[in-house]
PyMOL CGO cylinders between C-alpha atoms (Angstrom):
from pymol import cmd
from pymol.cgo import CYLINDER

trace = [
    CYLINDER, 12.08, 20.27, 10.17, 8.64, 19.41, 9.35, 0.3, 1, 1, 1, 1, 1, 1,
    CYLINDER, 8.64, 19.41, 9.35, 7.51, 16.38, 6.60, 0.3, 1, 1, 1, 1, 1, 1,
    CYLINDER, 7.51, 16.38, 6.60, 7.31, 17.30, 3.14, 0.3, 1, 1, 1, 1, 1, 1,
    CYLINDER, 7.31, 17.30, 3.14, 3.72, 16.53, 1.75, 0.3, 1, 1, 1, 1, 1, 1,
    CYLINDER, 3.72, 16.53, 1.75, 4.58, 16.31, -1.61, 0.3, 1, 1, 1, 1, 1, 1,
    CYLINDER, 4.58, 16.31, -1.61, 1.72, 16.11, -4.10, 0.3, 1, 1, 1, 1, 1, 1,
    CYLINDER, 1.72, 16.11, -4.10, 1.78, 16.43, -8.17, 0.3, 1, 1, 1, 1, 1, 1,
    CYLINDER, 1.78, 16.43, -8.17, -0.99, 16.09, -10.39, 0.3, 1, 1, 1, 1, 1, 1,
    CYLINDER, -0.99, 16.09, -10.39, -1.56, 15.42, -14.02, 0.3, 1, 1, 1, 1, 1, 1,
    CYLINDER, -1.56, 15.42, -14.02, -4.36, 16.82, -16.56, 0.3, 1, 1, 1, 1, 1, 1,
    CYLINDER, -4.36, 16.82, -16.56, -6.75, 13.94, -14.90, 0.3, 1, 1, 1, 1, 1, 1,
    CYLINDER, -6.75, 13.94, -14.90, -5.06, 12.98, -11.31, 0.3, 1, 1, 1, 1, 1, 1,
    CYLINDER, -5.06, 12.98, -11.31, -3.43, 13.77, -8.05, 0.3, 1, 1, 1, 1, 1, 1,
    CYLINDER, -3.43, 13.77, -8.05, -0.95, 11.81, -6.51, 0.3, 1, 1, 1, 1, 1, 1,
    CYLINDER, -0.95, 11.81, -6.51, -0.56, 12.45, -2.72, 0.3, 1, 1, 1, 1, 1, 1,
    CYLINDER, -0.56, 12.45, -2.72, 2.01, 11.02, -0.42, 0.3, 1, 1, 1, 1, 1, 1,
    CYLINDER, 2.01, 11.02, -0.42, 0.56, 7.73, 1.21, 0.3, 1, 1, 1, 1, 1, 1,
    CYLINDER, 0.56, 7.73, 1.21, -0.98, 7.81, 4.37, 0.3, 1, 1, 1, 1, 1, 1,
    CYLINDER, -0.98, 7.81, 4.37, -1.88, 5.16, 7.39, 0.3, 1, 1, 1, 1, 1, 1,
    CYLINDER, -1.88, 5.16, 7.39, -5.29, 6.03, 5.92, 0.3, 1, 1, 1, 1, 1, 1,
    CYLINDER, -5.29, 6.03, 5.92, -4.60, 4.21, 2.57, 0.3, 1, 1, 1, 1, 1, 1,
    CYLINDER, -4.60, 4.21, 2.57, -3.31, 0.60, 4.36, 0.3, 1, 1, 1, 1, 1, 1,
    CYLINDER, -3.31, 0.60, 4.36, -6.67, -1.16, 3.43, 0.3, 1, 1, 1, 1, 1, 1,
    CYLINDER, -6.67, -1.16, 3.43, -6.37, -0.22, -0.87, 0.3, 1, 1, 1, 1, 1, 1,
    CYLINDER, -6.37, -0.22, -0.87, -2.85, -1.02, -0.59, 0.3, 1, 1, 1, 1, 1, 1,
    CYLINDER, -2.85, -1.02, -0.59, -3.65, -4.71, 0.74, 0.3, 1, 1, 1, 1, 1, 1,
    CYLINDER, -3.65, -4.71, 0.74, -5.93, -5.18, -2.01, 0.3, 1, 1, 1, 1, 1, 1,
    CYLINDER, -5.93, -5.18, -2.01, -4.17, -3.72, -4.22, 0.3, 1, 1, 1, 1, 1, 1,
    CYLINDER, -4.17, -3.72, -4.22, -1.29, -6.09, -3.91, 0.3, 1, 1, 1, 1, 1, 1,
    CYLINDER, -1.29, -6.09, -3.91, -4.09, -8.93, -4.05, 0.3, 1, 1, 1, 1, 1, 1,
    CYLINDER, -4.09, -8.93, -4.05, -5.42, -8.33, -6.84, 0.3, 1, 1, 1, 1, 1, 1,
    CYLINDER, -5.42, -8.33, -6.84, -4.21, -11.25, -9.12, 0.3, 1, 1, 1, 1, 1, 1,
    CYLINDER, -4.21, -11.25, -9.12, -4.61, -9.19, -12.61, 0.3, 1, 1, 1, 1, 1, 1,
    CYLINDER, -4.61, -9.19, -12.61, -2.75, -6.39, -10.98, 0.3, 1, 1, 1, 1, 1, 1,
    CYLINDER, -2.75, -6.39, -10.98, 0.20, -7.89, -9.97, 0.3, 1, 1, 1, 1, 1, 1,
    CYLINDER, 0.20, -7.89, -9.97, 0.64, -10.73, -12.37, 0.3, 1, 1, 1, 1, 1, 1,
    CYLINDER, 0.64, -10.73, -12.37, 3.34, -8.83, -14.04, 0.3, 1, 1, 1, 1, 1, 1,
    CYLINDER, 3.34, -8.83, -14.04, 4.82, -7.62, -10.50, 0.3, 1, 1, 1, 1, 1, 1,
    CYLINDER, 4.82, -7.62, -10.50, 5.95, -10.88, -8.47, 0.3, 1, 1, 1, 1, 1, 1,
    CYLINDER, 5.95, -10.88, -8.47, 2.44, -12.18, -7.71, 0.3, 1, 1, 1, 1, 1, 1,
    CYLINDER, 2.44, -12.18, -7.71, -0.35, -11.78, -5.12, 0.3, 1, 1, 1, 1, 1, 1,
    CYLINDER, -0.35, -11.78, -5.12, 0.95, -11.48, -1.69, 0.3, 1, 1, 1, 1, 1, 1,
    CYLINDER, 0.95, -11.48, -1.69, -0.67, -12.77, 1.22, 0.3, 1, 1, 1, 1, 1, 1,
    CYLINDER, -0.67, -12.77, 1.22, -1.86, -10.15, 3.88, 0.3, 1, 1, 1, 1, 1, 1,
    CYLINDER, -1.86, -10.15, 3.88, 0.33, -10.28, 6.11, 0.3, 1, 1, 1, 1, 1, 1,
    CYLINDER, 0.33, -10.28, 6.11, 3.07, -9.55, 3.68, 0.3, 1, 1, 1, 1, 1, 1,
    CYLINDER, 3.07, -9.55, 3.68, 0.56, -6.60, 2.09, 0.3, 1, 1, 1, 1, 1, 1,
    CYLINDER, 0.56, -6.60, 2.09, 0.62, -5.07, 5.18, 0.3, 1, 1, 1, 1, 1, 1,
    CYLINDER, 0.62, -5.07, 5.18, 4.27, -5.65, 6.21, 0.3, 1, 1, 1, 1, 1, 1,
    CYLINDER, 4.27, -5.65, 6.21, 5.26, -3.83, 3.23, 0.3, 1, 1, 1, 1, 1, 1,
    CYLINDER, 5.26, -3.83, 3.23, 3.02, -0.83, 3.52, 0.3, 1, 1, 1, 1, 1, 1,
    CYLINDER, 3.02, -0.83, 3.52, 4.27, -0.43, 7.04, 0.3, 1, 1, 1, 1, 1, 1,
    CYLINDER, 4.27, -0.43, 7.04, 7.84, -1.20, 5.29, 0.3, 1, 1, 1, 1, 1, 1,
    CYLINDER, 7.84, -1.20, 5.29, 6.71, 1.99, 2.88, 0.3, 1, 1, 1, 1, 1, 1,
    CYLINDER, 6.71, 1.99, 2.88, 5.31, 4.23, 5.31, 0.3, 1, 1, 1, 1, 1, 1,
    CYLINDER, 5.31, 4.23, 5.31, 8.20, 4.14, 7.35, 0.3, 1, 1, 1, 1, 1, 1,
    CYLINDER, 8.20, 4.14, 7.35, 10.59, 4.60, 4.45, 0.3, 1, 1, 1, 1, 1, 1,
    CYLINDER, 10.59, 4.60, 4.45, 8.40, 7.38, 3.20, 0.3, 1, 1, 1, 1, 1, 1,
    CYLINDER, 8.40, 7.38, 3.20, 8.89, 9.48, 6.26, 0.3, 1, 1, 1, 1, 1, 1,
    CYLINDER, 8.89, 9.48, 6.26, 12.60, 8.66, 5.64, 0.3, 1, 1, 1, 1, 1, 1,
    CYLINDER, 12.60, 8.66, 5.64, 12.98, 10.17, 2.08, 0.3, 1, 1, 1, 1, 1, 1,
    CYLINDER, 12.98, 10.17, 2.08, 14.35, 6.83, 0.56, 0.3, 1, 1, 1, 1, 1, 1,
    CYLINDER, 14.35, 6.83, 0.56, 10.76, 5.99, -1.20, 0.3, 1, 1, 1, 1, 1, 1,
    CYLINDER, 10.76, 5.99, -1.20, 8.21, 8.47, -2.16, 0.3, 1, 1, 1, 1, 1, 1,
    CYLINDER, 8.21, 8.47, -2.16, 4.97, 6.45, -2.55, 0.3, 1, 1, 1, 1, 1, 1,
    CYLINDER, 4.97, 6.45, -2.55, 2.06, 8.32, -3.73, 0.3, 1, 1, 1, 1, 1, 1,
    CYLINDER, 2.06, 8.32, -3.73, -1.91, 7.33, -4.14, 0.3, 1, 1, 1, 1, 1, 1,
    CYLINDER, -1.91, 7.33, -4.14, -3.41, 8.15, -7.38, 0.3, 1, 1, 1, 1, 1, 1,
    CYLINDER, -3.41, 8.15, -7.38, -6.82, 9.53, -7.13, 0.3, 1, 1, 1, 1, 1, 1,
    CYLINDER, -6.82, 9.53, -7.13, -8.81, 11.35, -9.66, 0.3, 1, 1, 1, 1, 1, 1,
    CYLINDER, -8.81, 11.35, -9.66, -9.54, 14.81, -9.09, 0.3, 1, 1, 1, 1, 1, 1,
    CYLINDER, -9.54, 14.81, -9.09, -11.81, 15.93, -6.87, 0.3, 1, 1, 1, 1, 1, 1,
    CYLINDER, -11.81, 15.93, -6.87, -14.85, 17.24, -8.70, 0.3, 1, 1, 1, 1, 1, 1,
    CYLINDER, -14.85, 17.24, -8.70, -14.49, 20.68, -6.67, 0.3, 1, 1, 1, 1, 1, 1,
    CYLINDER, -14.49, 20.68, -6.67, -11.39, 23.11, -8.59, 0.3, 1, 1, 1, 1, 1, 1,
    CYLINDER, -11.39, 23.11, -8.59, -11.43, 24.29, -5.40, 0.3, 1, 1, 1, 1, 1, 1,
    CYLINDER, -11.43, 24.29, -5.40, -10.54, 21.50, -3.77, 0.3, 1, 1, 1, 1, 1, 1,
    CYLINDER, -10.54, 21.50, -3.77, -7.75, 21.13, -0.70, 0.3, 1, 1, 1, 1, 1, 1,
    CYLINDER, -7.75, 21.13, -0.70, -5.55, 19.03, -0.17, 0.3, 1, 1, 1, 1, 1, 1,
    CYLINDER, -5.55, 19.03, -0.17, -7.58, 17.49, 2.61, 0.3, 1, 1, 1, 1, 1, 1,
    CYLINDER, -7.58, 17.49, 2.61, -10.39, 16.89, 0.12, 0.3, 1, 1, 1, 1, 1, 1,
    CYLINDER, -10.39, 16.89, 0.12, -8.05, 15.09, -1.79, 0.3, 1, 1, 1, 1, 1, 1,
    CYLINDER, -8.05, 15.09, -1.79, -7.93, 12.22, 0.71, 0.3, 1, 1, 1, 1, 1, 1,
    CYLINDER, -7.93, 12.22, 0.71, -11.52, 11.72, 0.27, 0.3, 1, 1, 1, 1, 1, 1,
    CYLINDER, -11.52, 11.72, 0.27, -11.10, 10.67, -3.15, 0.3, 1, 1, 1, 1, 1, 1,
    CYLINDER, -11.10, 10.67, -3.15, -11.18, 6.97, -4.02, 0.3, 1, 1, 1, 1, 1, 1,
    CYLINDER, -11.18, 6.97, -4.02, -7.37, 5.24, -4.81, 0.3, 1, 1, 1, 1, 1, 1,
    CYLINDER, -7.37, 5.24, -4.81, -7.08, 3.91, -8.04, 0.3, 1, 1, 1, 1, 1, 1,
    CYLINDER, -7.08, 3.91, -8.04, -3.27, 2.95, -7.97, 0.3, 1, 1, 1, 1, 1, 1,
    CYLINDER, -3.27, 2.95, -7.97, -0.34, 4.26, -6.47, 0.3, 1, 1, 1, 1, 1, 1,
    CYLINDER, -0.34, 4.26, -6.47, 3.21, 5.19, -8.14, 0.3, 1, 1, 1, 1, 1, 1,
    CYLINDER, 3.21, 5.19, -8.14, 6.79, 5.84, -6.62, 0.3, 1, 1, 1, 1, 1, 1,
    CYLINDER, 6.79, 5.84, -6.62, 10.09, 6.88, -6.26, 0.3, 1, 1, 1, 1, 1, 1,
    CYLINDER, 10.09, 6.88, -6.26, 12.78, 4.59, -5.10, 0.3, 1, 1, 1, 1, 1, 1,
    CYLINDER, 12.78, 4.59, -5.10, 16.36, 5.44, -4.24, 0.3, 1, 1, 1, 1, 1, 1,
    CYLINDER, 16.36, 5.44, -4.24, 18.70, 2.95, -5.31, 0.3, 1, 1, 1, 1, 1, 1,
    CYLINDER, 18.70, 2.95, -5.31, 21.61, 2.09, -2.68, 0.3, 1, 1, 1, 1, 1, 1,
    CYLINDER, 21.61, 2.09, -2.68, 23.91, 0.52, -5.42, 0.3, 1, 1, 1, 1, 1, 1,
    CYLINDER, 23.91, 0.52, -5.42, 22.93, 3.11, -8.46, 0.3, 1, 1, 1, 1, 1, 1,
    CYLINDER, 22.93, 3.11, -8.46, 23.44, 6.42, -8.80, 0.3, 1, 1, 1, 1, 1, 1,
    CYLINDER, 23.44, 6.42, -8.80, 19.67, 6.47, -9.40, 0.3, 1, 1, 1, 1, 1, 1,
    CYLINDER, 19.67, 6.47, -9.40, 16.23, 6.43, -8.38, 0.3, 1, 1, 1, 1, 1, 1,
    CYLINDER, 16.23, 6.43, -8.38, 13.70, 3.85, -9.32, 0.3, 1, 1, 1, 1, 1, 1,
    CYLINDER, 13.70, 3.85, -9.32, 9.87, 5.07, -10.66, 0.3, 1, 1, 1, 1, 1, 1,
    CYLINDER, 9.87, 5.07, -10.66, 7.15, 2.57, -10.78, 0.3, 1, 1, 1, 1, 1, 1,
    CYLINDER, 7.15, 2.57, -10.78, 3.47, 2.32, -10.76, 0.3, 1, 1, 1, 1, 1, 1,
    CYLINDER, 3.47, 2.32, -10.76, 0.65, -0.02, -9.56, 0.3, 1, 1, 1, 1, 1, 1,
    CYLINDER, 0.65, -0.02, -9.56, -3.06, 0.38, -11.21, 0.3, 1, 1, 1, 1, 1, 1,
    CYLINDER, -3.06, 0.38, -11.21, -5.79, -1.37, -9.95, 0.3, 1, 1, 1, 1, 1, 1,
    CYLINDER, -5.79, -1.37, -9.95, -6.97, -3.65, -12.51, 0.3, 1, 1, 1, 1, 1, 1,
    CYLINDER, -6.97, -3.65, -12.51, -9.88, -1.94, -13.29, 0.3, 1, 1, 1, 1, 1, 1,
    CYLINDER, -9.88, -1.94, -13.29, -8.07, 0.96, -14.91, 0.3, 1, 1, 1, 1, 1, 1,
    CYLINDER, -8.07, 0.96, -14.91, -5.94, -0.74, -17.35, 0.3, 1, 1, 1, 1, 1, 1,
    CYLINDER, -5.94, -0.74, -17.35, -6.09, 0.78, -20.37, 0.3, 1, 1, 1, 1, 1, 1,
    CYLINDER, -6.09, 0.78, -20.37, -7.25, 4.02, -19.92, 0.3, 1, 1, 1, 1, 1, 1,
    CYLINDER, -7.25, 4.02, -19.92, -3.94, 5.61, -20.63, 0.3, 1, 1, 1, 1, 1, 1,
    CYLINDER, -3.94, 5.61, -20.63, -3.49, 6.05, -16.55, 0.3, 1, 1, 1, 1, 1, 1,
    CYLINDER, -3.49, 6.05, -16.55, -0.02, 4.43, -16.70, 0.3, 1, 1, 1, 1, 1, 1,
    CYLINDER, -0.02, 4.43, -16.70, 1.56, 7.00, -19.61, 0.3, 1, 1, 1, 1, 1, 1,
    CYLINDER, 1.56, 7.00, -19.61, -0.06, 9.87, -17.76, 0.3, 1, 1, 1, 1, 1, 1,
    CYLINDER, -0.06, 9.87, -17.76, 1.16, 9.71, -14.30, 0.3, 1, 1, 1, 1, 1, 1,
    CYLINDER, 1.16, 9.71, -14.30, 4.31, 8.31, -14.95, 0.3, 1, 1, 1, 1, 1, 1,
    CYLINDER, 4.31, 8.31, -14.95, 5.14, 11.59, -17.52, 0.3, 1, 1, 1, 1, 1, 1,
    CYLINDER, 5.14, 11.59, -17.52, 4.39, 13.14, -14.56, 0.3, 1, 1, 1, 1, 1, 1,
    CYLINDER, 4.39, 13.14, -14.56, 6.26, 11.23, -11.77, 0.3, 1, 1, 1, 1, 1, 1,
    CYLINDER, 6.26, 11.23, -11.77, 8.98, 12.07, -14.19, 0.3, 1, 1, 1, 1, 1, 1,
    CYLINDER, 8.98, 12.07, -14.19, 8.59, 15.85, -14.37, 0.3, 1, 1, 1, 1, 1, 1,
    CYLINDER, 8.59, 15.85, -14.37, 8.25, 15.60, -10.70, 0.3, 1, 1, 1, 1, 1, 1,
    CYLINDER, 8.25, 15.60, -10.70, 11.15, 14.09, -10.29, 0.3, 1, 1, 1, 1, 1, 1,
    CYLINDER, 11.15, 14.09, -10.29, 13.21, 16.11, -12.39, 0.3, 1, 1, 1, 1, 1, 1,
    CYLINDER, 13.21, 16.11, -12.39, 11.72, 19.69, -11.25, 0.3, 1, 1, 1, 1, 1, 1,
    CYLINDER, 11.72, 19.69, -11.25, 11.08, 19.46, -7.71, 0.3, 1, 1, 1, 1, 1, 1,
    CYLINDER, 11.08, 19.46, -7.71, 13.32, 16.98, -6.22, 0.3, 1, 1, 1, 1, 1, 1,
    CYLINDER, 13.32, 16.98, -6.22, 16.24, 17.43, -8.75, 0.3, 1, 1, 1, 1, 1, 1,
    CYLINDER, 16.24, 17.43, -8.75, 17.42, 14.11, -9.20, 0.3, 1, 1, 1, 1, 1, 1,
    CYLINDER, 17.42, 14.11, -9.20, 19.57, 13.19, -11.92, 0.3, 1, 1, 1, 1, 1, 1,
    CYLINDER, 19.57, 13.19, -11.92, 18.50, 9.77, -13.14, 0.3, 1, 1, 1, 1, 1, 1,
    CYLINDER, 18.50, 9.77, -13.14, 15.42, 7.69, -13.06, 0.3, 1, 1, 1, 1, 1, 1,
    CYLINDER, 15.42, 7.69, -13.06, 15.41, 4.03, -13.88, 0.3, 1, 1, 1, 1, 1, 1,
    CYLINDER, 15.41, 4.03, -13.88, 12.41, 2.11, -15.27, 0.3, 1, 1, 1, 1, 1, 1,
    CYLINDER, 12.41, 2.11, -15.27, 11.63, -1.98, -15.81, 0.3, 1, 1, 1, 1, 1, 1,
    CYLINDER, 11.63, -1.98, -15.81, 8.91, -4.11, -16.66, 0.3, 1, 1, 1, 1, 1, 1,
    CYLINDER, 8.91, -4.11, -16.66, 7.85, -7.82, -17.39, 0.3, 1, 1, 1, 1, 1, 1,
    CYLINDER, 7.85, -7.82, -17.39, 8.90, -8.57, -21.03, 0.3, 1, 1, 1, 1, 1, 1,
    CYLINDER, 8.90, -8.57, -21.03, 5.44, -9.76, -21.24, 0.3, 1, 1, 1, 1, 1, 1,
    CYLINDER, 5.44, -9.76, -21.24, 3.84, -6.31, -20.07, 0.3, 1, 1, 1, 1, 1, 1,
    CYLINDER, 3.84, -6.31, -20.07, 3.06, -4.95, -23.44, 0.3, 1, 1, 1, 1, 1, 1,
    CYLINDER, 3.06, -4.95, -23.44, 0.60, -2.27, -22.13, 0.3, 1, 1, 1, 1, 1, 1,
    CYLINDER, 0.60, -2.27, -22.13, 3.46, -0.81, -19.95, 0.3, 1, 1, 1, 1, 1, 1,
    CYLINDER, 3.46, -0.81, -19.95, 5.99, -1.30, -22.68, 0.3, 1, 1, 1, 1, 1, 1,
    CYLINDER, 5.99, -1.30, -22.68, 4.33, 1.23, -24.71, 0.3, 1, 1, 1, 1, 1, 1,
    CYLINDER, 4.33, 1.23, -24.71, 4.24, 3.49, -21.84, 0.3, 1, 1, 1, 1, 1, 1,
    CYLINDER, 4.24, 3.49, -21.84, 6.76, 3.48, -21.05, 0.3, 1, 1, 1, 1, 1, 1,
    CYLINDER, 6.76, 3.48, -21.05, 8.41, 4.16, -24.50, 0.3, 1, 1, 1, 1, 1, 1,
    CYLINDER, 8.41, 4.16, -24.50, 6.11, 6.90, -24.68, 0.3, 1, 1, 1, 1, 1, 1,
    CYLINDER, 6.11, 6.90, -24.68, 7.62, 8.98, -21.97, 0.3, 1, 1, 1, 1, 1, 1,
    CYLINDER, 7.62, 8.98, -21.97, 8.89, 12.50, -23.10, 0.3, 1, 1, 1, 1, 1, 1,
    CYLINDER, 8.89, 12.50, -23.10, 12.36, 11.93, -22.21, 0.3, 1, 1, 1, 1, 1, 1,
    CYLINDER, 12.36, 11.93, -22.21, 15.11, 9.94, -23.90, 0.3, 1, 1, 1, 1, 1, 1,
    CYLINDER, 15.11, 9.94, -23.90, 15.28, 6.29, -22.79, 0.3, 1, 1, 1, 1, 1, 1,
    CYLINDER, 15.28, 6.29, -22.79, 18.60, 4.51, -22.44, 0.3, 1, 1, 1, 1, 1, 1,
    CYLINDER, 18.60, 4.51, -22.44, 18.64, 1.10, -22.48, 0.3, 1, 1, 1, 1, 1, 1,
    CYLINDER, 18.64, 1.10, -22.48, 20.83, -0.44, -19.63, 0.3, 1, 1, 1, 1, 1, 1,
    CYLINDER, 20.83, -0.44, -19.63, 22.00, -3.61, -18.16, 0.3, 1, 1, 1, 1, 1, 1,
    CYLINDER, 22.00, -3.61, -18.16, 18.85, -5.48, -19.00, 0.3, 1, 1, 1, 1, 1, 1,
    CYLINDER, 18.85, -5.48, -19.00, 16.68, -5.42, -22.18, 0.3, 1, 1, 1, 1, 1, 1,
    CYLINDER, 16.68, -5.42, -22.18, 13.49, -4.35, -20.34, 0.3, 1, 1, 1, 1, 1, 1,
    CYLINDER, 13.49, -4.35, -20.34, 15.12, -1.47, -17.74, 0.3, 1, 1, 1, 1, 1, 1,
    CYLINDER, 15.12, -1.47, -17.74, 15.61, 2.20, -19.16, 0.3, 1, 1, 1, 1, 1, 1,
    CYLINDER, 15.61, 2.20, -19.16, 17.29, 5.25, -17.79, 0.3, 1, 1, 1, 1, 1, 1,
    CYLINDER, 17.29, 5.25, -17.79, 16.60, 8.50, -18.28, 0.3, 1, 1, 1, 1, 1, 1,
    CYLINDER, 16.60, 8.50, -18.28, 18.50, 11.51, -17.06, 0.3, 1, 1, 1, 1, 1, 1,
    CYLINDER, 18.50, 11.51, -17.06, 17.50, 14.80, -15.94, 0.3, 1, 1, 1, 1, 1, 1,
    CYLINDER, 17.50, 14.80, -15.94, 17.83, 17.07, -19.05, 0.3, 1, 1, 1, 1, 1, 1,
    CYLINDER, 17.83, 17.07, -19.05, 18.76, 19.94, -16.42, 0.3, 1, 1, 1, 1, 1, 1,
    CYLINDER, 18.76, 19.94, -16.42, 22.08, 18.24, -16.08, 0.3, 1, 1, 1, 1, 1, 1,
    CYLINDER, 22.08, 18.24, -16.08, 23.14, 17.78, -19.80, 0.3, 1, 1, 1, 1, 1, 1,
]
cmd.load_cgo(trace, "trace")
């Protein structure tokens, strides 16, 4: 059976499976002190790069879905091969939980396009995605208590948040499956 290559887009982006093409943003993405300060802190490269290779691997797999958010190209007429030309400017995913009956959505900006209202838009759609096309039944959410900015986006999501276990991690279920 061949690889899915999921894609989704938004009004604004398209998110694309990661490729071996994308190892160099992903680095630098995860090196970016403003970034990740509210995601575990800068890694070295080594690590960066062990944990691309970790989500490559697991991409191909099915157990994460990690995408690259680009803007869109400037051609409507663009294919998805044109796609890959566009610059990175964060990534979001899809992780399958092995002790929840869940699956795990996050996103990383690059620190240069915090607040621009990235975060509420792709994740809306990460959501839908989920939901739609893979059919899953529950997503889970968290952030740092002291993430404000992603607070707000996430509480702006268009589906009902529950809150569970921990103050700052939300469910949501698949309104398909009421």
């Amino acid at each position: 059976m061949p690889f899915p290559t999921y894609q989704f887009s938004s009004k604004r982006f398209t998110m694309r499976l990661m490729t071996l093409a994308d190892k160099n943003f992903y680095i630098n993405l995860h090196q970016d002190p403003i970034t990740c300060q509210h995601v575990g802190g800068v890694l070295s490269t080594e690590k960066a790069l062990q944990e691309f290779n970790f989500s490559l691997r697991l991409n191909r797999k099915g157990s994460i879905l990690t995408f690259i958010i680009t803007e869109h190209a400037k051609d409507p007429h663009s294919i998805f091969s044109q796609e890959l030309t566009q610059p990175a400017i964060g990534l979001c995913a899809l992780v399958w939980n092995k002790y929840r009956s869940s699956v795990e959505m996050g996103i990383y900006l690059n620190s240069e396009h915090f607040g621009q209202g990235i975060a509420k838009e792709v994740l809306a759609e990460l959501a839908k995605f989920a939901f739609k096309q893979l059919n899953i039944a529950c997503l889970m959410i968290r952030t740092d208590a002291k993430n404000k900015a992603m607070l707000k986006a996430i509480k702006s999501l268009p589906y009902k948040l529950t809150t569970t276990d921990s103050k700052h991690c939300w469910q949501m279920n698949n309104p398909k499956f009421k």
